[in-house]
Every structure is written in C-alpha cells, then in structure tokens.
Wavefront OBJ file of the C-alpha trace (Angstrom):
o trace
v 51.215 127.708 13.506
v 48.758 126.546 16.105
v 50.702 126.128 19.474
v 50.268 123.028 21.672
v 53.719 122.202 22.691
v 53.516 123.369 26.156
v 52.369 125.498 28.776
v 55.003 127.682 29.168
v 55.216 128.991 26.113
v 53.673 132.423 26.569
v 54.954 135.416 29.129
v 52.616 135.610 31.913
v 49.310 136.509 32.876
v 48.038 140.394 32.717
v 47.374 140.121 36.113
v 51.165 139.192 36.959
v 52.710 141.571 34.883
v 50.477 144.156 36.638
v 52.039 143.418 39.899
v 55.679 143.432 38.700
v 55.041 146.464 36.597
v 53.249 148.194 40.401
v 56.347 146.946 42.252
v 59.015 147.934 39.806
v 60.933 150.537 41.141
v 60.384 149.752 44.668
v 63.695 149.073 46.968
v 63.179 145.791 49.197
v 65.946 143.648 50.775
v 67.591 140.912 48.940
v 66.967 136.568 48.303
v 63.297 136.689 49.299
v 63.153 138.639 52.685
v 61.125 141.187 51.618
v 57.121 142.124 52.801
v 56.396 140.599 49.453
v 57.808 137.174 49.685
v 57.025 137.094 53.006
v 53.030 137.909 52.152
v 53.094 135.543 49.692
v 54.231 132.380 51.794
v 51.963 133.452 54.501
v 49.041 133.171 51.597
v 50.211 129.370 50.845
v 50.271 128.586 54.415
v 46.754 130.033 54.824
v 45.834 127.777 51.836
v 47.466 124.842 52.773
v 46.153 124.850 56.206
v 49.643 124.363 57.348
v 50.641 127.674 59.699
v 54.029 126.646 60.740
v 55.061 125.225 57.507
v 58.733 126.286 56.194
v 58.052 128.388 52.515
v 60.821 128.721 49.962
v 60.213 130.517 46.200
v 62.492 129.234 43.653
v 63.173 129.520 39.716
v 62.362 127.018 38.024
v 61.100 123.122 38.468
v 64.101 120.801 38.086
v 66.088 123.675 40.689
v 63.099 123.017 42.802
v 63.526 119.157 42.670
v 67.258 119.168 43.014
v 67.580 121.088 45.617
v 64.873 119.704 47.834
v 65.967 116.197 47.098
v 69.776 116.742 48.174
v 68.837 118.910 51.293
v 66.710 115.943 52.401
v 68.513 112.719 51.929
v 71.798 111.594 53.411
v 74.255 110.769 51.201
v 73.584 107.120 50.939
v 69.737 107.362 50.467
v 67.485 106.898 47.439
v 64.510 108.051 45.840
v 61.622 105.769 44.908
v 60.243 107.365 42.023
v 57.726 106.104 38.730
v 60.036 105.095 35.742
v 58.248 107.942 33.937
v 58.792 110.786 36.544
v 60.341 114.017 35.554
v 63.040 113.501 37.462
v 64.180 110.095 35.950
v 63.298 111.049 32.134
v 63.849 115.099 32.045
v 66.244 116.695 34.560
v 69.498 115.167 32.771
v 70.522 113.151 36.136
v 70.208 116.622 38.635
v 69.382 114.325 41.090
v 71.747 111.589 40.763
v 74.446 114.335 40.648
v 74.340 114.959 44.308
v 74.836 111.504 44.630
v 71.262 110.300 45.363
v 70.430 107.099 43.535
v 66.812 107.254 41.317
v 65.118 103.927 42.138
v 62.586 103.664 39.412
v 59.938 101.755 39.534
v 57.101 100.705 36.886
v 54.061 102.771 36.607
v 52.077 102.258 33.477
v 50.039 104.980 34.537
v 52.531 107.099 35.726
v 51.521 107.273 39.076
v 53.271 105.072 42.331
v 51.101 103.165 44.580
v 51.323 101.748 48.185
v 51.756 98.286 46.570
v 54.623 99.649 44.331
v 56.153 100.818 47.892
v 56.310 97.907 49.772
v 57.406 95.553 46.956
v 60.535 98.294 46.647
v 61.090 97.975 50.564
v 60.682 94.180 50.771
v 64.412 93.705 49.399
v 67.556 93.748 51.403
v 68.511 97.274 52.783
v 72.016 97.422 54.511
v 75.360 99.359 54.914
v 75.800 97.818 51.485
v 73.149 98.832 49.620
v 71.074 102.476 49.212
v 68.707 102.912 51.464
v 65.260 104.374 50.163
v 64.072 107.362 51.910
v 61.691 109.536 50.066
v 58.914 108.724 47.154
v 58.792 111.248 44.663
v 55.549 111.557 42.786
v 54.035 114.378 40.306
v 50.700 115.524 40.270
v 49.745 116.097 37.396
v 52.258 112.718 36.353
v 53.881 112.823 32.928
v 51.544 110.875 31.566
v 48.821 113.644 32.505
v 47.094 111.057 34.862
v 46.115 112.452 37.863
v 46.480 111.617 42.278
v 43.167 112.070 43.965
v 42.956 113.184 47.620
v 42.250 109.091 48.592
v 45.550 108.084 46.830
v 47.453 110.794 48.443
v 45.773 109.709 52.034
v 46.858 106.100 51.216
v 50.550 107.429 49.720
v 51.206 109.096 52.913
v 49.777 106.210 55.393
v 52.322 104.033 53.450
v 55.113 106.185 54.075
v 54.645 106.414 57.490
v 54.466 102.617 57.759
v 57.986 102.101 55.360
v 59.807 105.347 57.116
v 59.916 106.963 53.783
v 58.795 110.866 53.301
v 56.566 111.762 50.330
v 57.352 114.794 48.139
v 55.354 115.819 45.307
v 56.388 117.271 42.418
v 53.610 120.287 41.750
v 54.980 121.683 38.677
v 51.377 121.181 37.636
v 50.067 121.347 40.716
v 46.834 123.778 39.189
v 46.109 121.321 36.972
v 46.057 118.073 38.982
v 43.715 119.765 42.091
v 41.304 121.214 39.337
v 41.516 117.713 37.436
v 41.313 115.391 40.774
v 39.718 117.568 43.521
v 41.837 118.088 45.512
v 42.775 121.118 46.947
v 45.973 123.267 48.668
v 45.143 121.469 52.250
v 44.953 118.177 50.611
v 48.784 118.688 50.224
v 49.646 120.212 53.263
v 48.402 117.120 55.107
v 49.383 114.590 52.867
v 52.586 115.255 51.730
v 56.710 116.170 53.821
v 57.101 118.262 51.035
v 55.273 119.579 47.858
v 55.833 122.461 45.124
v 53.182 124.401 43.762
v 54.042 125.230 40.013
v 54.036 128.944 38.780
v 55.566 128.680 35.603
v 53.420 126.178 34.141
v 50.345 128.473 35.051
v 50.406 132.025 34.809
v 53.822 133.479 36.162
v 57.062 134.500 34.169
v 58.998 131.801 36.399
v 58.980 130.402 39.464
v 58.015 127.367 41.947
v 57.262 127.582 45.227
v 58.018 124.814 47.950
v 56.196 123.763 50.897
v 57.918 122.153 54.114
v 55.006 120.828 56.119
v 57.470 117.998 57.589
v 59.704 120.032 60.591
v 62.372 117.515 60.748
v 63.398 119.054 56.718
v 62.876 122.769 57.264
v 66.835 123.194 59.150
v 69.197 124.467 56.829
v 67.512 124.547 53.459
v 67.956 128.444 52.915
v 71.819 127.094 53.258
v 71.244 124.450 50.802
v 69.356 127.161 48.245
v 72.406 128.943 48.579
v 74.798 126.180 47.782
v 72.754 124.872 44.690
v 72.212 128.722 43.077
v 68.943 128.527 43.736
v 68.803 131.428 45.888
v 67.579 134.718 44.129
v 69.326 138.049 44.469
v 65.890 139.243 43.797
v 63.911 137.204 45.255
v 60.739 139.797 45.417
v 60.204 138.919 42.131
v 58.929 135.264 42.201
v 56.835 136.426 45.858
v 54.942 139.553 44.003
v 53.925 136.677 41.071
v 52.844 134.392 43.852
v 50.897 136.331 45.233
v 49.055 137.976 42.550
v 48.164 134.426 41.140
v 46.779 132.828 45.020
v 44.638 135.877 45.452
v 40.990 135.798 44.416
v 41.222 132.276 43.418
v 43.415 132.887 39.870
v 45.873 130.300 40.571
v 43.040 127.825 40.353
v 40.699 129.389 37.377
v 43.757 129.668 34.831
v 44.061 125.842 35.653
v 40.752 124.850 35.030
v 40.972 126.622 31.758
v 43.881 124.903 31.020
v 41.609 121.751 31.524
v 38.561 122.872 30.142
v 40.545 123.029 26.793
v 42.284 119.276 26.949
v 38.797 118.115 27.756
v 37.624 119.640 24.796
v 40.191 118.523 22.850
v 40.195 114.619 23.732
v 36.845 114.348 23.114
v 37.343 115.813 19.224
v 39.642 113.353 19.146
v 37.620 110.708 20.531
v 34.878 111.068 17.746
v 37.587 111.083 14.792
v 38.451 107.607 16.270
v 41.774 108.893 17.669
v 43.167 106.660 20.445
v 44.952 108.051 23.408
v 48.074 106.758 25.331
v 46.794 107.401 28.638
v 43.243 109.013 29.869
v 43.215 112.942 29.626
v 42.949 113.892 32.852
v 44.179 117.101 32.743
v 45.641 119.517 30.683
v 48.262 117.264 28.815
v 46.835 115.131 25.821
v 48.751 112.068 23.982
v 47.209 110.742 20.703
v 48.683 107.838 18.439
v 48.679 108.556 15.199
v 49.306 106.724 12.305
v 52.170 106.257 10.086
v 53.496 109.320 8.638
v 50.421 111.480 10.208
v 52.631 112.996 13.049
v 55.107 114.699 10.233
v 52.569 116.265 8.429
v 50.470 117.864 11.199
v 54.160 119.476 12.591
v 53.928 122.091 9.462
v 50.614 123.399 11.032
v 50.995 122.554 14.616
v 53.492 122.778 17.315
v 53.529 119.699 19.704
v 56.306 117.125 21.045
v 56.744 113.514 20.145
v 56.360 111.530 23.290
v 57.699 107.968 21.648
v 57.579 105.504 18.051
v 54.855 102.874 18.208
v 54.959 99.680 16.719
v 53.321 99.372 12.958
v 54.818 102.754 12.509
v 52.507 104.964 14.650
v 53.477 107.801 16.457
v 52.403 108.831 19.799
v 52.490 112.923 20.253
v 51.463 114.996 23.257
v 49.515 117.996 22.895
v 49.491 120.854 26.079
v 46.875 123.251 26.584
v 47.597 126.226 28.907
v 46.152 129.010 31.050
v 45.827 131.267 27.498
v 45.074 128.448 25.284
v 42.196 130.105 22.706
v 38.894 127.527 22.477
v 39.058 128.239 19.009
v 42.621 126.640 18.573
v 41.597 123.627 19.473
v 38.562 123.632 17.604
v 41.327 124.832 14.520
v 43.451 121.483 15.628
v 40.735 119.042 15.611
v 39.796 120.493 11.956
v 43.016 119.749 10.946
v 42.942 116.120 12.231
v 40.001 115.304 10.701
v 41.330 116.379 7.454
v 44.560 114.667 7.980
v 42.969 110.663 9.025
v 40.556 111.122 5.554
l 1 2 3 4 5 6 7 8 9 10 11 12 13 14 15 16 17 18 19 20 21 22 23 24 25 26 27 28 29 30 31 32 33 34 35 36 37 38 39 40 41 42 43 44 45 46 47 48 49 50 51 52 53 54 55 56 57 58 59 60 61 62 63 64 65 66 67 68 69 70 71 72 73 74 75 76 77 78 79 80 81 82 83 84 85 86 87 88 89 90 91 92 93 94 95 96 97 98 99 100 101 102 103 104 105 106 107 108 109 110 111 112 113 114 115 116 117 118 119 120 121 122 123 124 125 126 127 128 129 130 131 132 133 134 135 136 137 138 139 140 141 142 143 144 145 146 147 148 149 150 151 152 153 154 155 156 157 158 159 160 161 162 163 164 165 166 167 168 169 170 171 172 173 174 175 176 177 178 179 180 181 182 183 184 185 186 187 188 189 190 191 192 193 194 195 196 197 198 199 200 201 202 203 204 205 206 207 208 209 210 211 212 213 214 215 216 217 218 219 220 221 222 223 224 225 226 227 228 229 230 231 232 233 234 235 236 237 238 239 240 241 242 243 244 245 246 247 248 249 250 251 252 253 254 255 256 257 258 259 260 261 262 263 264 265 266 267 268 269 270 271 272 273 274 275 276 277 278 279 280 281 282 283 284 285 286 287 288 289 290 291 292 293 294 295 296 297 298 299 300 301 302 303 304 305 306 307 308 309 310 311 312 313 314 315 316 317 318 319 320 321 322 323 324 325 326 327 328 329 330 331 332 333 334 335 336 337 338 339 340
C-alpha cells in the first residue's frame, strides 16, 4: 500500500532518534527543567527573534490548543476561529469543554481575514453575550492554504485595533513558512501566541508553544499542570526540539514535505484532476469521480475529506518529511490508470 494519509505516520527522523538514543540513560530533573529543554527554548527564542518570550514543550497538538486557549480566556470569552479550523472540526469540543465558546466563522479558503474580524466584532457584545477575545488561525489551514508574512502583519494590526490576541495554530508550522515565506521571526512578531509543530515533521511527538505576548506567560506552567499536559519527562520533547532547529532540519524536512505535494498536484493537474483548494503545501485534495475514491483505497492509503454532488468524492492526500519521490510518481500511475 502506498501511504498518503498523513504525516505522522512514520517514527521519527534518524537524526531525532540519535539524540534520544545519546541522551538515554542520562539523569535530568523532571517536567521540562532540565539543560535540555531549557537549550532548546533558548534555540526558538533565538529563532523567533523574541528573547524574553515564555517557552512551553508539550505532547501533542489538540493538548497544545486546549490548554493555551483555557489559560488565556476568562471564562466568558470566545474564540473567533475559520469554520474549518482544527479546533472546530477535529479536537471533539476540547475547547468548548473549558467552557470557551468556538465562534466560527466562514472561510472558503480556510484562512480568517481582517474583514472576517470586524464583521464578527460589529454585533452586540455585553454581560449577556460572549465576548470574543482571541482569533485562532492555522498555518498551514486545513484546507492546506497557506498565511503569508503580509496577512499575518494585517491579522495582527486588526487585533490590536478589535482588542483581540492572535494565536496560531503551528501544527504545520514547517510547512506553511517553507510554502509562504515566512519565517520563525515572522511569528514572533506577529502573533500573542503560536506553536511550532514537531510531530507533523520529524519528531516522535511533541509541540512546542511560544508566548511572545507578557500579559499570557503568568501561570501557564500551573495551567499545564491542571490539563495533564505537563510531562514527567519532559527532556524528552526538548532533546527532539532541539535536534530538529539545529542546522536548519526543522525547515529542510518541510520543504521536502512540499517538494513532494508540488509534485504531486501537478501529476494531477495534467490527468485533468481538479483540486478542492490550491496546493500550497504539503496537503493535497482531489475530486474524484464516482466510485474512483473506493477503488484507489485497495492501493493507497488517504482520508476522505467530504461527498460531492453528482457522486464525486473529494480525498486528501499528505506528503511528509520521508515521503519517497517515487511514491508519488507510483500514485499518479495509478490515477492515470484509474480515470481511463
């Protein structure tokens, strides 16, 4: 079976490995207070051109979101967030459970604007209704689309104008700076908050969180704690860090990742294949027509993104950090074959 599901699929990179394997038997204190953590959010500060900013490590994505969300809002505020954001379509309500309302707002291509901001603010907030208070985007979105540095600069100036704080969701954060050009410092003075994704590109697990915003750095090590997102061993996600933000790997097993989808949306392009959204990045979503979808899952692993009318089927295909060029070259044989 080809494999084009997702981009998490495999274990890790050599490279990681290598420094967990080094580190093994070391003894280091406890939940992430050891010379390894603490080298490795001194690297993303260096990178993000933010020196003071507040760096947490934690397991997975939707932990990441959850937490950050409910140690940032009051009770009564909201998220403004696009109807197709992670957190409104695949985190099962994690937000909503601490009691934050999801505001969600359409976003055909995935991605919020200023103008989707201020028509959300113009109704009636009061001490009877939510009150909005942070805009959640992803970069890359759902939809694989892609921010670029000038609609991050223009996120943020609107959120300082509404009173809201902007948080990105970086769970593909490789992706969307090799795809857009942007870069770490792009997010460090754009964004309150942002995650940079591990296990989507390269590590075993792991998500680390950037605090650029002081007013949201007090407490949060409290609010890990309350959540479970606070790791007994907590060296483990800062030795992956670090041995993926060294020497630029982070940001080469991204553009692989890429390189691939590229690759692959253009095959599909010649065979006449249309696609749901532009391939930006490293996340691919062809419609295919009736009955197609069934018979490329026996030689293909992928997920069905939604039914189309007429019967179609749109599917999303992932490459990843180890994705093989001759895969895709395999998948786009088997396409061809399969629209005869």
């Amino acid at each position: 079976m080809l494999y084009f599901r997702n981009d998490y699929g495999a274990g890790a990179h050599p490279a990681v490995l290598e420094a967990l394997c080094g580190t093994n038997m070391e003894l280091t204190p406890g939940y992430g207070t050891d010379q390894y953590t603490r080298q490795a959010a001194e690297t993303i500060r260096d990178l993000c051109g933010v020196p003071d900013a507040a760096v947490h490590f934690l397991m997975g994505g939707t932990q990441a979101n959850k937490t950050a969300i409910a140690a940032f809002l009051r009770p009564y505020e909201a998220v403004l967030a696009a109807a197709s954001g992670h957190i409104c379509v695949h985190e099962a309500g994690a937000v909503e459970q601490d009691g934050h309302a999801v505001l969600r707002l359409p976003a055909p291509d995935g991605k919020l604007t200023p103008e989707l901001l201020r028509s959300a603010m113009a109704g009636p907030v009061n001490e009877h209704t939510v009150v909005p208070r942070l805009a959640y985007i992803s970069n890359t979105t759902e939809l694989g689309t892609v921010y670029t540095r000038p609609e991050l600069l223009a996120l943020r100036r609107c959120c300082d104008e509404l009173g809201l704080y902007l948080y990105c969701d970086g769970a593909r954060l490789g992706s969307a700076m090799d795809a857009g050009g942007t870069g770490f410092a792009d997010y460090g003075a754009c964004c309150h908050a942002f995650t940079i994704g591990g296990t989507k590109n390269g590590l075993l697990l792991g998500e680390a969180l950037v605090i650029a915003e002081p007013a949201l750095r007090p407490g949060f090590r409290n609010c890990m704690k309350q959540q479970g997102a606070m790791l007994a061993k907590g060296r483990l996600l800062g030795v992956q860090f670090e041995a993926v933000l060294r020497d630029g790997l982070y940001l080469s097993l991204a553009a692989h990742a890429n390189a691939q989808a590229k690759r692959l949306a253009a095959g599909l392009e010649r065979l006449g294949v249309p696609l749901l959204a532009p391939a930006e990045s490293n996340q691919v979503f062809p419609i295919l027509p009736e009955g197609a979808a069934e018979a490329l899952g026996r030689s293909v692993e992928f997920e069905v993104e939604r039914g189309m009318d007429g019967g179609r089927t749109c599917i999303r295909f992932v490459t990843a950090w180890h994705t093989p060029p001759e895969d895709v070259d395999a998948l786009l044989a088997l396409m061809e074959d399969l629209l005869k």
